[in-house]
N, C-alpha and C positions, 0 to 999 in steps of 0.2 A: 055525725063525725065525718070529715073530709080524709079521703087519702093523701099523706103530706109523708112525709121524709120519716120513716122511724116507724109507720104504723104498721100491721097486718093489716092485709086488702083481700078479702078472697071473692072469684069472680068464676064464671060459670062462663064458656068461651065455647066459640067454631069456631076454626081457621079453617082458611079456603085460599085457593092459590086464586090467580090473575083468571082459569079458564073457570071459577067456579066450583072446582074439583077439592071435597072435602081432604084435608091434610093429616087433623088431630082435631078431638073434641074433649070438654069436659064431662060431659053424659052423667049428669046428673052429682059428679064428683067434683065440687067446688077446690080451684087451684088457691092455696093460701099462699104469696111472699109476703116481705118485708121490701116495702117502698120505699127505692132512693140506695135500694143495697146493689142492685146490678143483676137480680134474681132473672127480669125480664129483659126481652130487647129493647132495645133504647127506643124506639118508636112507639110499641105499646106503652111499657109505663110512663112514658109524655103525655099520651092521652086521656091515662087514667088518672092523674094528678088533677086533684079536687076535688072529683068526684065523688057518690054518696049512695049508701046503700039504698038499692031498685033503680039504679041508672043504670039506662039500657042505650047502646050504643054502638056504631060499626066505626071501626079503627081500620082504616086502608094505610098500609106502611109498607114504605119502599123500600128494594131491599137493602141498601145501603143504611137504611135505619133499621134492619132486622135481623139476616145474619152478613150483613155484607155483598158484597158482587164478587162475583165467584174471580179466583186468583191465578192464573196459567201456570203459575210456577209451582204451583201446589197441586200436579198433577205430574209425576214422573212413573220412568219405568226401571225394574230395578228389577236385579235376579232373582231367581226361585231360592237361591242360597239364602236368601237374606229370610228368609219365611222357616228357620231351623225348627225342628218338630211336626210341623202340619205336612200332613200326608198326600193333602189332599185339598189345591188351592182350586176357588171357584169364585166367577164375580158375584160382586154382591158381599162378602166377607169382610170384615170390621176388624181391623189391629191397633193397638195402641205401639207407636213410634216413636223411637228417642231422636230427638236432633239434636244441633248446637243449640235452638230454643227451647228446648226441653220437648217432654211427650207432647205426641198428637198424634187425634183418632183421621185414621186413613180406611177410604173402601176401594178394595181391589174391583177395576172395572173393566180389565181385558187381563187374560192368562193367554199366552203364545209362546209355545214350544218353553223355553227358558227364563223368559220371561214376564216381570208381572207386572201391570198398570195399576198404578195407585193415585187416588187423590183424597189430596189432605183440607180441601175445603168440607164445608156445614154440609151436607145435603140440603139444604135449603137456600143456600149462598145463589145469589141470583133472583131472586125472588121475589115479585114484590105479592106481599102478603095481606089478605083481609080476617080481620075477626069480629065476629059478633059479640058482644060481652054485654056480661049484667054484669055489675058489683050484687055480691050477694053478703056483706059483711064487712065491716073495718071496725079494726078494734087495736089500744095499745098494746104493744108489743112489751116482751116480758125481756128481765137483764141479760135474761140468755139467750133468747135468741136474737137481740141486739149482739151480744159477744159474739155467737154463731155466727152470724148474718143472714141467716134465712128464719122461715116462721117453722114453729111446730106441732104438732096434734093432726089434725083433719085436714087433709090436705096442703099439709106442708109437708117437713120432714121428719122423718121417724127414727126417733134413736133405739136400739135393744136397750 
């Protein structure tokens, strides 16, 4: 069976940046989506399209086919007011942000005096990215997790 639009595809991956420098791995924990739902970046599941279980493969993808090229405008600075509750701001720190586009996950990357540096790109935005992948599985996908849009069980997603 081929990965086409509507299956479960689960695959066994490295990703490494441009220097080599591992990123994220699946370590022995097979990633299951649903192909054709928007689960992955648009660069890998291009390349996974067709493909069959024990296909082994390296997928280099640019970043604008992965999480994008990182955005200037989506780095602002903004009061400590605007941080109500937290005691205690330090870079590296992850908020979820309301805008006129709705939320979005921002990481505080300079605290000075009153104010705080935030940016609202991917950590990965810029990036041009490589992964190693087996397909270790494809199999059709069930009503619900077509309704859902993602797979579930082993390494998909898990409902209580």
């Amino acid at each position: 069976m081929n990965i086409e639009n509507n299956k479960v595809a689960l695959i066994e991956y490295t990703l490494t940046d441009s220097a080599g420098e591992q990123i994220d791995a699946s370590n022995g924990t097979p990633l299951a989506y649903v192909h054709g739902h928007g689960n992955l970046i648009p660069g890998l599941e291009k390349q996974l399209e067709g493909k069959t279980v024990s296909d082994k493969f390296t997928a280099k993808i640019a970043a604008a086919d992965a999480y994008g090229e990182r955005v200037d405008a989506l780095v602002q600075t903004v009061g400590k007011d605007m941080f109500q509750g937290v005691e205690e701001l330090e870079v590296g720190m992850r908020f979820e942000a309301q805008s006129e586009q709705g939320m979005h996950s921002v990481e505080v990357t300079a605290v000075e005096g009153d104010q705080v540096t935030v940016d609202g790109n991917h950590p990965l935005a810029g990036l041009d990215l490589t992964f190693e992948v087996e397909v270790t599985g494809v199999r059709e996908s069930t009503a619900e997790e077509l309704e859902h849009g993602h797979a579930h069980g082993t390494g998909g997603h898990q409902h209580d």
